[in-house]
C-alpha angles and dihedrals in degrees: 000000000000092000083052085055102040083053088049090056093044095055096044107095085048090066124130086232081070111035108031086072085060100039093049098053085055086046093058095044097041090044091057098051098047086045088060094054093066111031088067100067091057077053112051090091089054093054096043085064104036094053093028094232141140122269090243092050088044089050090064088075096067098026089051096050085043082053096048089047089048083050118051092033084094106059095053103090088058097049092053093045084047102041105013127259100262086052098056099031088056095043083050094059094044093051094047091049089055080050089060098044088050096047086059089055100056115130092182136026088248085064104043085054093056085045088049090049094053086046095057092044095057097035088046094075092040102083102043085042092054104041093050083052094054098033081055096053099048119076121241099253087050104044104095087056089048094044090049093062097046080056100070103078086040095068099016101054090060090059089038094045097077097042093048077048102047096051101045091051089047099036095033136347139306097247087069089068081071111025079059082067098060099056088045091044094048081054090042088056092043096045093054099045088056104042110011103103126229100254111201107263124221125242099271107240122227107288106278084224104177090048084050093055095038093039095065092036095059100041099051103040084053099054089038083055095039091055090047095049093065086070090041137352084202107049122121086236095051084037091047091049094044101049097047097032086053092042078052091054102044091049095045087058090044096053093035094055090050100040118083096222104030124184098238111024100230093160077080082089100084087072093098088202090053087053095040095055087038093057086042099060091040089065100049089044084059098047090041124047089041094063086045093056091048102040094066086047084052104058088050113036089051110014078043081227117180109237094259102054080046093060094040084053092052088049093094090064093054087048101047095049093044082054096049102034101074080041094057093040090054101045090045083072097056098033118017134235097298110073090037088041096051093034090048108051089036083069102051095041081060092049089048087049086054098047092048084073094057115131134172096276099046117140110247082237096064088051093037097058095046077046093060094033090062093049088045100046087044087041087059103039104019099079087030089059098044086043092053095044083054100056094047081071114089096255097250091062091052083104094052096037092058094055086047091050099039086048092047092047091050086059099044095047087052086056100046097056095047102045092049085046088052103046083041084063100044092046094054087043089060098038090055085045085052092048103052139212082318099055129119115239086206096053081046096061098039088059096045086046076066100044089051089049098053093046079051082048090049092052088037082056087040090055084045092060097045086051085073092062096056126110138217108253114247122257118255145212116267104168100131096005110170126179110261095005107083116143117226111275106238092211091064104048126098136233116230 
Protein backbone atom coordinates (compact mmCIF):
# COMPACT_ATOMS: atom_id res chain seq x y z
CA UNK A 1 0.00 0.00 0.00
CA UNK A 2 2.83 2.45 0.90
CA UNK A 3 4.78 1.54 -2.19
CA UNK A 4 1.03 2.44 -4.19
CA UNK A 5 1.30 5.69 -2.49
CA UNK A 6 4.87 6.40 -2.80
CA UNK A 7 4.12 5.72 -6.83
CA UNK A 8 1.25 7.99 -6.53
CA UNK A 9 3.50 10.69 -5.22
CA UNK A 10 5.98 10.05 -7.61
CA UNK A 11 3.57 10.42 -10.78
CA UNK A 12 1.70 13.68 -9.53
CA UNK A 13 3.33 16.40 -10.99
CA UNK A 14 3.02 14.34 -14.41
CA UNK A 15 -0.67 14.73 -14.27
CA UNK A 16 -2.75 15.96 -17.08
CA UNK A 17 -4.20 18.43 -14.61
CA UNK A 18 -0.53 19.97 -14.93
CA UNK A 19 0.81 19.57 -18.44
CA UNK A 20 -1.99 19.65 -20.75
CA UNK A 21 -2.23 23.75 -19.91
CA UNK A 22 1.47 23.93 -21.35
CA UNK A 23 1.22 21.72 -23.94
CA UNK A 24 -1.65 23.17 -25.11
CA UNK A 25 -0.47 26.54 -25.35
CA UNK A 26 2.92 24.76 -27.95
CA UNK A 27 0.20 22.82 -29.73
CA UNK A 28 -1.72 26.09 -30.78
CA UNK A 29 1.19 27.85 -31.79
CA UNK A 30 2.87 25.05 -33.49
CA UNK A 31 -0.35 24.10 -35.13
CA UNK A 32 -0.65 27.64 -36.71
CA UNK A 33 2.53 27.78 -38.12
CA UNK A 34 2.52 24.48 -39.69
CA UNK A 35 -0.95 25.34 -40.87
CA UNK A 36 0.52 28.28 -42.70
CA UNK A 37 3.09 26.18 -44.56
CA UNK A 38 0.69 24.50 -46.33
CA UNK A 39 -2.55 26.86 -46.99
CA UNK A 40 -0.36 28.96 -49.24
CA UNK A 41 0.29 26.43 -52.05
CA UNK A 42 -3.97 25.97 -52.72
CA UNK A 43 -3.53 29.42 -52.94
CA UNK A 44 -0.59 30.39 -55.45
CA UNK A 45 -3.38 30.63 -58.59
CA UNK A 46 -5.48 33.14 -56.41
CA UNK A 47 -2.81 35.25 -55.91
CA UNK A 48 -1.51 35.14 -59.71
CA UNK A 49 -4.83 36.81 -60.56
CA UNK A 50 -5.38 38.91 -57.89
CA UNK A 51 -2.02 40.62 -58.17
CA UNK A 52 -1.77 40.03 -61.84
CA UNK A 53 1.59 38.51 -61.62
CA UNK A 54 3.70 35.58 -63.15
CA UNK A 55 3.79 31.71 -61.38
CA UNK A 56 7.87 32.17 -60.64
CA UNK A 57 7.34 35.65 -59.03
CA UNK A 58 3.94 33.96 -56.91
CA UNK A 59 6.16 31.06 -55.79
CA UNK A 60 8.40 33.53 -53.73
CA UNK A 61 5.76 33.66 -51.29
CA UNK A 62 6.04 30.33 -50.26
CA UNK A 63 10.03 29.74 -51.22
CA UNK A 64 10.96 33.18 -49.17
CA UNK A 65 9.06 32.26 -45.97
CA UNK A 66 10.60 28.65 -46.47
CA UNK A 67 14.07 30.80 -46.65
CA UNK A 68 13.35 32.99 -43.40
CA UNK A 69 12.32 29.59 -41.45
CA UNK A 70 15.69 27.85 -42.86
CA UNK A 71 17.26 30.87 -41.57
CA UNK A 72 16.49 31.92 -37.88
CA UNK A 73 16.13 27.81 -36.62
CA UNK A 74 19.46 28.16 -35.76
CA UNK A 75 19.57 30.61 -33.60
CA UNK A 76 17.22 29.29 -31.55
CA UNK A 77 19.05 27.38 -29.37
CA UNK A 78 21.18 30.86 -28.33
CA UNK A 79 18.24 33.06 -27.78
CA UNK A 80 16.66 30.62 -25.42
CA UNK A 81 19.91 30.02 -23.56
CA UNK A 82 20.22 34.27 -23.60
CA UNK A 83 16.57 35.36 -22.83
CA UNK A 84 14.66 31.96 -21.52
CA UNK A 85 12.37 29.77 -23.51
CA UNK A 86 8.89 31.16 -22.35
CA UNK A 87 10.29 34.60 -23.28
CA UNK A 88 11.24 33.85 -26.95
CA UNK A 89 8.61 31.35 -27.71
CA UNK A 90 6.05 33.91 -26.69
CA UNK A 91 7.97 37.15 -28.71
CA UNK A 92 7.98 34.53 -31.90
CA UNK A 93 4.16 34.16 -31.94
CA UNK A 94 3.60 37.38 -31.58
CA UNK A 95 5.95 38.32 -34.53
CA UNK A 96 4.56 35.83 -36.79
CA UNK A 97 1.04 36.95 -35.95
CA UNK A 98 2.06 40.64 -36.98
CA UNK A 99 3.33 38.71 -40.13
CA UNK A 100 -0.05 37.57 -40.71
CA UNK A 101 -1.69 40.64 -40.10
CA UNK A 102 0.55 42.14 -42.32
CA UNK A 103 0.18 39.39 -45.19
CA UNK A 104 -4.05 40.43 -45.19
CA UNK A 105 -3.11 43.92 -45.74
CA UNK A 106 -0.76 43.49 -49.36
CA UNK A 107 -1.63 45.67 -51.90
CA UNK A 108 1.03 44.13 -54.29
CA UNK A 109 2.75 40.83 -54.63
CA UNK A 110 6.12 42.64 -53.51
CA UNK A 111 4.39 43.23 -50.31
CA UNK A 112 2.69 40.02 -49.59
CA UNK A 113 6.66 38.26 -50.05
CA UNK A 114 8.37 40.80 -47.08
CA UNK A 115 5.26 39.94 -45.06
CA UNK A 116 5.90 36.39 -45.81
CA UNK A 117 9.33 36.79 -44.80
CA UNK A 118 8.48 38.27 -41.43
CA UNK A 119 6.12 35.64 -41.13
CA UNK A 120 8.82 32.65 -41.65
CA UNK A 121 11.34 34.36 -39.28
CA UNK A 122 9.06 34.50 -36.36
CA UNK A 123 7.21 31.11 -37.06
CA UNK A 124 10.98 29.38 -37.75
CA UNK A 125 11.96 29.31 -33.84
CA UNK A 126 8.35 28.23 -32.79
CA UNK A 127 8.47 24.44 -33.30
CA UNK A 128 11.96 23.54 -31.84
CA UNK A 129 11.06 26.08 -28.99
CA UNK A 130 8.21 24.49 -28.33
CA UNK A 131 9.13 20.83 -28.58
CA UNK A 132 12.53 21.27 -26.03
CA UNK A 133 9.87 22.99 -23.61
CA UNK A 134 7.59 20.18 -23.71
CA UNK A 135 10.50 17.11 -24.09
CA UNK A 136 12.12 19.19 -20.26
CA UNK A 137 8.85 19.01 -18.31
CA UNK A 138 7.93 15.12 -18.94
CA UNK A 139 9.39 13.02 -17.42
CA UNK A 140 11.53 10.34 -19.27
CA UNK A 141 9.26 7.37 -18.80
CA UNK A 142 6.49 9.52 -20.06
CA UNK A 143 7.91 11.20 -22.92
CA UNK A 144 6.86 9.03 -25.88
CA UNK A 145 2.97 9.56 -24.58
CA UNK A 146 3.67 13.53 -24.27
CA UNK A 147 5.44 13.73 -27.45
CA UNK A 148 2.78 11.94 -29.07
CA UNK A 149 0.56 14.30 -28.35
CA UNK A 150 2.73 17.39 -29.44
CA UNK A 151 2.81 15.36 -32.74
CA UNK A 152 -0.39 15.69 -33.73
CA UNK A 153 -0.48 19.07 -35.17
CA UNK A 154 2.75 18.31 -36.55
CA UNK A 155 1.39 15.58 -39.05
CA UNK A 156 -2.17 16.42 -38.97
CA UNK A 157 -2.07 20.40 -39.94
CA UNK A 158 -0.31 19.50 -43.42
CA UNK A 159 -3.32 17.27 -44.39
CA UNK A 160 -5.84 19.98 -42.67
CA UNK A 161 -4.08 22.96 -44.25
CA UNK A 162 -5.60 22.54 -47.92
CA UNK A 163 -8.90 21.78 -46.93
CA UNK A 164 -9.02 25.03 -44.24
CA UNK A 165 -7.51 26.78 -47.72
CA UNK A 166 -9.67 25.56 -50.10
CA UNK A 167 -12.91 26.58 -48.24
CA UNK A 168 -12.00 30.27 -47.12
CA UNK A 169 -10.85 31.19 -50.93
CA UNK A 170 -13.90 29.64 -52.14
CA UNK A 171 -16.33 30.70 -49.28
CA UNK A 172 -14.77 33.68 -48.69
CA UNK A 173 -11.24 35.43 -49.75
CA UNK A 174 -7.71 34.73 -49.65
CA UNK A 175 -6.82 37.35 -47.18
CA UNK A 176 -8.85 35.15 -44.42
CA UNK A 177 -5.89 32.22 -44.73
CA UNK A 178 -3.99 34.74 -42.99
CA UNK A 179 -6.46 37.21 -40.91
CA UNK A 180 -7.47 33.27 -39.12
CA UNK A 181 -3.93 33.57 -37.85
CA UNK A 182 -4.36 36.90 -35.75
CA UNK A 183 -7.47 35.70 -33.22
CA UNK A 184 -5.36 31.98 -32.59
CA UNK A 185 -2.18 33.75 -32.18
CA UNK A 186 -3.70 36.42 -29.62
CA UNK A 187 -4.83 32.93 -27.62
CA UNK A 188 -1.48 31.45 -28.37
CA UNK A 189 0.16 34.56 -26.61
CA UNK A 190 -2.37 34.44 -23.71
CA UNK A 191 -2.22 31.00 -23.22
CA UNK A 192 1.25 31.02 -22.86
CA UNK A 193 1.59 34.25 -20.39
CA UNK A 194 -0.80 32.48 -17.99
CA UNK A 195 0.59 28.30 -18.01
CA UNK A 196 3.94 28.02 -19.77
CA UNK A 197 6.46 27.66 -16.81
CA UNK A 198 9.46 29.50 -16.37
CA UNK A 199 11.95 26.84 -17.23
CA UNK A 200 15.49 27.68 -15.73
CA UNK A 201 17.40 29.24 -18.35
CA UNK A 202 21.36 28.49 -19.08
CA UNK A 203 24.00 30.90 -18.87
CA UNK A 204 23.89 32.16 -22.39
CA UNK A 205 27.58 31.43 -24.08
CA UNK A 206 29.50 34.17 -26.12
CA UNK A 207 27.76 34.56 -29.30
CA UNK A 208 29.05 31.70 -31.58
CA UNK A 209 29.25 34.77 -34.51
CA UNK A 210 30.72 33.06 -37.50
CA UNK A 211 28.09 29.97 -37.07
CA UNK A 212 25.33 32.88 -36.86
CA UNK A 213 26.37 34.34 -40.07
CA UNK A 214 27.05 30.83 -41.84
CA UNK A 215 24.04 29.19 -40.27
CA UNK A 216 21.65 31.27 -41.94
CA UNK A 217 23.74 31.39 -45.13
CA UNK A 218 23.72 27.66 -45.66
CA UNK A 219 20.21 26.89 -44.78
CA UNK A 220 18.78 29.04 -46.60
CA UNK A 221 20.90 28.92 -49.95
CA UNK A 222 20.23 25.38 -49.80
CA UNK A 223 16.81 25.51 -49.56
CA UNK A 224 16.82 28.81 -52.30
CA UNK A 225 18.90 26.11 -54.70
CA UNK A 226 16.90 23.27 -53.77
CA UNK A 227 13.49 25.20 -54.90
CA UNK A 228 15.07 26.20 -57.97
CA UNK A 229 16.28 22.83 -58.80
CA UNK A 230 12.87 21.47 -59.23
CA UNK A 231 12.70 23.80 -62.64
CA UNK A 232 16.25 22.87 -63.49
CA UNK A 233 19.07 21.02 -61.83
CA UNK A 234 21.24 23.02 -64.26
CA UNK A 235 20.18 26.48 -64.00
CA UNK A 236 22.78 29.47 -62.89
CA UNK A 237 20.32 30.24 -60.12
CA UNK A 238 20.07 26.06 -58.69
CA UNK A 239 23.82 25.97 -59.55
CA UNK A 240 24.48 29.78 -57.46
CA UNK A 241 22.33 28.37 -54.04
CA UNK A 242 24.04 24.90 -54.05
CA UNK A 243 27.48 25.81 -54.29
CA UNK A 244 27.45 28.64 -51.50
CA UNK A 245 24.96 27.15 -49.39
CA UNK A 246 27.17 23.98 -49.43
CA UNK A 247 30.60 26.19 -49.02
CA UNK A 248 28.37 27.59 -45.98
CA UNK A 249 27.86 24.24 -44.70
CA UNK A 250 31.13 22.87 -44.94
CA UNK A 251 32.54 25.75 -43.33
CA UNK A 252 29.67 25.93 -40.35
CA UNK A 253 30.71 22.17 -39.37
CA UNK A 254 34.05 23.00 -39.64
CA UNK A 255 33.89 25.97 -37.31
CA UNK A 256 31.06 24.19 -34.84
CA UNK A 257 32.99 21.34 -34.31
CA UNK A 258 35.96 23.52 -33.41
CA UNK A 259 34.22 26.23 -31.35
CA UNK A 260 33.47 25.47 -27.32
CA UNK A 261 29.92 26.96 -27.29
CA UNK A 262 28.58 26.37 -31.04
CA UNK A 263 25.43 27.56 -32.25
CA UNK A 264 24.03 24.37 -33.25
CA UNK A 265 25.81 21.16 -31.06
CA UNK A 266 26.70 18.95 -33.83
CA UNK A 267 29.39 16.94 -31.65
CA UNK A 268 25.91 15.35 -30.52
CA UNK A 269 26.59 13.15 -33.34
CA UNK A 270 28.71 10.73 -31.74
CA UNK A 271 25.87 9.59 -30.10
CA UNK A 272 25.37 6.67 -32.61
CA UNK A 273 21.64 6.56 -31.50
CA UNK A 274 21.32 10.20 -32.18
CA UNK A 275 22.72 9.46 -35.77
CA UNK A 276 20.71 6.16 -36.27
CA UNK A 277 17.31 7.76 -35.57
CA UNK A 278 18.64 10.91 -37.54
CA UNK A 279 19.37 8.98 -40.54
CA UNK A 280 15.97 7.23 -39.88
CA UNK A 281 13.61 10.33 -40.05
CA UNK A 282 15.54 11.75 -42.98
CA UNK A 283 14.50 8.96 -44.90
CA UNK A 284 10.93 8.97 -44.18
CA UNK A 285 10.92 12.75 -44.67
CA UNK A 286 12.07 12.02 -47.74
CA UNK A 287 9.47 9.16 -48.67
CA UNK A 288 6.80 11.10 -47.13
CA UNK A 289 6.30 14.57 -47.70
CA UNK A 290 7.05 14.02 -51.20
CA UNK A 291 4.38 11.93 -51.71
CA UNK A 292 2.21 14.68 -49.58
CA UNK A 293 3.27 17.84 -52.12
CA UNK A 294 2.38 15.69 -55.20
CA UNK A 295 -0.78 13.95 -54.05
CA UNK A 296 -2.78 17.09 -53.85
CA UNK A 297 -1.21 17.97 -57.66
CA UNK A 298 -2.25 15.10 -58.43
CA UNK A 299 -6.14 15.23 -57.65
CA UNK A 300 -6.29 18.23 -59.54
CA UNK A 301 -4.11 18.22 -62.36
CA UNK A 302 -5.54 14.93 -63.37
CA UNK A 303 -9.19 14.15 -61.19
CA UNK A 304 -9.63 17.87 -62.14
CA UNK A 305 -10.59 18.07 -58.62
CA UNK A 306 -11.68 22.04 -57.09
CA UNK A 307 -9.28 22.93 -53.89
CA UNK A 308 -11.62 22.15 -51.59
CA UNK A 309 -12.66 18.33 -52.69
CA UNK A 310 -8.90 18.04 -52.85
CA UNK A 311 -8.48 18.94 -49.06
CA UNK A 312 -11.69 16.78 -47.91
CA UNK A 313 -9.73 13.61 -50.03
CA UNK A 314 -6.68 14.14 -48.21
CA UNK A 315 -9.03 14.09 -44.53
CA UNK A 316 -8.45 10.46 -44.00
CA UNK A 317 -4.52 11.18 -43.59
CA UNK A 318 -5.08 13.73 -40.90
CA UNK A 319 -7.25 11.32 -39.37
CA UNK A 320 -5.36 8.60 -39.52
CA UNK A 321 -2.30 10.27 -38.10
CA UNK A 322 -4.44 12.20 -35.19
CA UNK A 323 -5.75 8.27 -34.35
CA UNK A 324 -2.02 6.55 -34.31
CA UNK A 325 0.08 9.32 -32.91
CA UNK A 326 -1.05 9.20 -28.91
CA UNK A 327 -0.82 5.39 -29.67
CA UNK A 328 2.69 5.55 -30.78
CA UNK A 329 3.67 8.03 -28.07
CA UNK A 330 2.27 5.71 -25.48
CA UNK A 331 3.63 2.47 -26.65
CA UNK A 332 7.43 4.29 -27.28
CA UNK A 333 7.52 4.31 -23.63
CA UNK A 334 6.98 0.39 -23.10
CA UNK A 335 8.77 -0.78 -26.08
CA UNK A 336 11.34 1.83 -27.96
CA UNK A 337 11.69 3.26 -31.85
CA UNK A 338 12.32 0.04 -33.48
CA UNK A 339 8.96 -2.10 -33.60
CA UNK A 340 6.87 1.21 -34.24
CA UNK A 341 9.35 2.24 -36.36
CA UNK A 342 9.48 -1.22 -38.56
CA UNK A 343 5.63 -1.79 -38.20
CA UNK A 344 4.98 2.11 -39.25
CA UNK A 345 6.75 2.74 -42.19
CA UNK A 346 5.93 -0.91 -43.39
CA UNK A 347 2.79 0.33 -43.59
CA UNK A 348 3.31 3.33 -45.51
CA UNK A 349 5.68 1.87 -47.78
CA UNK A 350 2.32 -0.61 -48.58
CA UNK A 351 -0.09 2.61 -49.00
CA UNK A 352 2.84 4.34 -51.54
CA UNK A 353 2.89 0.68 -53.57
CA UNK A 354 -0.86 1.09 -53.93
CA UNK A 355 -0.90 4.44 -55.03
CA UNK A 356 1.94 3.70 -57.80
CA UNK A 357 -1.06 1.75 -59.74
CA UNK A 358 -3.35 4.83 -59.84
CA UNK A 359 -4.91 5.65 -63.43
CA UNK A 360 -7.45 8.06 -64.66
CA UNK A 361 -10.32 5.96 -63.88
CA UNK A 362 -9.28 4.82 -60.24
CA UNK A 363 -12.09 4.64 -57.56
CA UNK A 364 -11.50 7.49 -54.72
CA UNK A 365 -11.53 4.42 -52.43
CA UNK A 366 -8.66 2.98 -53.75
CA UNK A 367 -6.80 6.52 -53.27
CA UNK A 368 -8.69 7.28 -49.83
CA UNK A 369 -7.47 4.01 -47.83
CA UNK A 370 -3.51 4.33 -48.94
CA UNK A 371 -4.35 7.67 -47.94
CA UNK A 372 -5.28 6.56 -44.22
CA UNK A 373 -2.80 3.93 -44.13
CA UNK A 374 0.07 6.58 -44.57
CA UNK A 375 -1.34 8.91 -41.71
CA UNK A 376 -1.79 6.02 -39.72
CA UNK A 377 1.78 4.21 -40.31
CA UNK A 378 3.56 8.05 -39.76
CA UNK A 379 1.01 8.60 -36.86
CA UNK A 380 2.58 5.32 -35.17
CA UNK A 381 6.34 5.69 -35.89
CA UNK A 382 6.83 9.74 -36.80
CA UNK A 383 6.82 11.23 -33.06
CA UNK A 384 8.38 7.79 -31.95
CA UNK A 385 11.24 8.39 -34.20
CA UNK A 386 11.92 12.42 -33.25
CA UNK A 387 11.36 11.31 -29.45
CA UNK A 388 13.86 8.65 -29.70
CA UNK A 389 16.38 10.72 -31.54
CA UNK A 390 15.84 13.30 -28.39
CA UNK A 391 16.53 11.31 -25.87
CA UNK A 392 19.61 9.98 -27.45
CA UNK A 393 21.08 14.18 -26.49
CA UNK A 394 22.61 14.54 -23.15
CA UNK A 395 19.55 16.39 -21.53
CA UNK A 396 21.18 19.72 -21.23
CA UNK A 397 21.58 19.96 -25.13
CA UNK A 398 17.89 19.17 -25.66
CA UNK A 399 17.64 22.98 -26.37
CA UNK A 400 20.29 22.97 -28.75
CA UNK A 401 19.34 19.24 -30.46
CA UNK A 402 15.75 20.43 -31.38
CA UNK A 403 17.09 23.75 -33.48
CA UNK A 404 19.73 21.21 -35.23
CA UNK A 405 16.87 18.75 -36.08
CA UNK A 406 14.33 21.13 -36.95
CA UNK A 407 17.18 22.92 -39.29
CA UNK A 408 18.24 19.53 -40.84
CA UNK A 409 14.64 18.56 -41.46
CA UNK A 410 13.92 21.97 -43.21
CA UNK A 411 16.68 21.03 -45.66
CA UNK A 412 15.70 17.36 -46.28
CA UNK A 413 12.07 18.09 -46.82
CA UNK A 414 13.27 20.96 -49.63
CA UNK A 415 15.02 18.20 -51.27
CA UNK A 416 12.63 15.85 -51.19
CA UNK A 417 10.03 17.81 -52.90
CA UNK A 418 12.03 18.87 -55.33
CA UNK A 419 13.76 15.91 -56.24
CA UNK A 420 10.39 13.88 -56.53
CA UNK A 421 9.01 17.15 -58.60
CA UNK A 422 11.85 16.86 -60.67
CA UNK A 423 11.97 13.19 -61.43
CA UNK A 424 8.04 13.66 -61.76
CA UNK A 425 8.99 16.01 -64.66
CA UNK A 426 11.68 13.88 -66.42
CA UNK A 427 9.41 10.65 -66.26
CA UNK A 428 6.57 12.28 -67.92
CA UNK A 429 9.18 13.84 -70.42
CA UNK A 430 10.25 10.19 -71.48
CA UNK A 431 6.78 8.56 -71.41
CA UNK A 432 5.50 11.19 -73.77
CA UNK A 433 9.12 10.50 -75.92
CA UNK A 434 8.00 6.49 -75.76
CA UNK A 435 4.71 7.27 -76.87
CA UNK A 436 5.29 9.12 -79.67
CA UNK A 437 3.56 12.27 -81.73
CA UNK A 438 0.25 10.31 -80.89
CA UNK A 439 0.59 10.10 -77.36
CA UNK A 440 -1.76 11.52 -74.55
CA UNK A 441 0.00 14.15 -71.99
CA UNK A 442 -2.53 13.07 -69.60
CA UNK A 443 -1.79 9.24 -69.92
CA UNK A 444 2.15 10.68 -69.61
CA UNK A 445 1.74 12.20 -66.25
CA UNK A 446 -0.48 9.40 -64.66
CA UNK A 447 2.16 7.07 -65.35
CA UNK A 448 5.02 9.30 -64.10
CA UNK A 449 2.80 9.98 -61.11
CA UNK A 450 3.76 5.65 -60.76
CA UNK A 451 6.84 5.72 -61.38
CA UNK A 452 7.28 8.67 -58.61
CA UNK A 453 5.28 6.54 -56.16
CA UNK A 454 7.27 3.45 -56.41
CA UNK A 455 10.86 5.45 -56.06
CA UNK A 456 8.89 6.92 -52.89
CA UNK A 457 8.07 2.92 -52.28
CA UNK A 458 11.97 2.05 -52.74
CA UNK A 459 13.23 5.14 -49.63
CA UNK A 460 9.76 4.11 -47.39
CA UNK A 461 11.57 0.10 -47.67
CA UNK A 462 14.78 1.69 -47.16
CA UNK A 463 13.44 3.30 -43.82
CA UNK A 464 12.20 0.17 -43.21
CA UNK A 465 15.62 -1.31 -43.32
CA UNK A 466 17.47 1.60 -40.99
CA UNK A 467 14.72 1.04 -38.54
CA UNK A 468 16.66 -2.54 -37.75
CA UNK A 469 19.44 -0.90 -36.66
CA UNK A 470 17.76 1.07 -34.12
CA UNK A 471 18.10 0.67 -30.53
CA UNK A 472 15.69 0.91 -27.14
CA UNK A 473 16.53 3.74 -25.48
CA UNK A 474 18.07 3.17 -22.28
CA UNK A 475 16.19 3.58 -19.07
CA UNK A 476 16.84 6.42 -17.11
CA UNK A 477 17.01 7.87 -13.32
CA UNK A 478 13.79 9.57 -12.01
CA UNK A 479 14.38 9.95 -8.29
CA UNK A 480 13.42 13.66 -7.86
CA UNK A 481 12.43 14.13 -10.90
CA UNK A 482 10.67 17.58 -11.25
CA UNK A 483 9.04 19.20 -14.83
CA UNK A 484 11.52 21.67 -16.41
CA UNK A 485 14.38 20.95 -13.82
CA UNK A 486 16.37 17.53 -15.11
CA UNK A 487 20.11 17.47 -14.59
CA UNK A 488 22.14 16.36 -17.42
CA UNK A 489 22.45 12.43 -17.46
CA UNK A 490 26.57 11.55 -17.27
CA UNK A 491 26.16 8.70 -19.09
CA UNK A 492 25.09 10.59 -21.91
CA UNK A 493 27.23 12.84 -22.17
CA UNK A 494 30.21 12.81 -24.54
CA UNK A 495 34.03 13.29 -24.19
CA UNK A 496 35.61 15.74 -26.60
Amino acid sequence: MSAQASSAGADQPFSMRAIIAPLLAVIIGMIMVILDSTVVNVALSKFQSEFNSTLSTIQWTFTGYTLALSAVIPLAGWMTDKFGSKRIFLITIALFTLGSALCATAQSIEQLIVYRVIQGVGGGMVAPIGMAMIFRLAPPDKRGAVMGMLGIPMLAAPALGPVLSGWLIEYASWQWIFLINVPIGVVAVLVGIKYLPKIEQNRAPALDVLGMILAPIAFSMLAYGVSEGGTSWTSDKTLTGLIVGGVALLLFIFVELRHKQPLLELRVFRSSDFTRGTLVVWTVQIALFGAMILMPVFLQSVKHYTALETGLIMLPQAIGSMLFMPIGGRLFDKIGARPLALVGLTVVAGALFMLSFMQMDTPLIQILIPLFMIGSGMGLSMMALNTHVLNAAPRHLVSRVTPLTTAAQQVVTSFAVAGLTGFLTSRTTDHMADAGQNGNPLEALVAAYGDTFLLSTGIALLGVALSIILRKPKAEPQEGWKPGAEKPDPSMMMGH
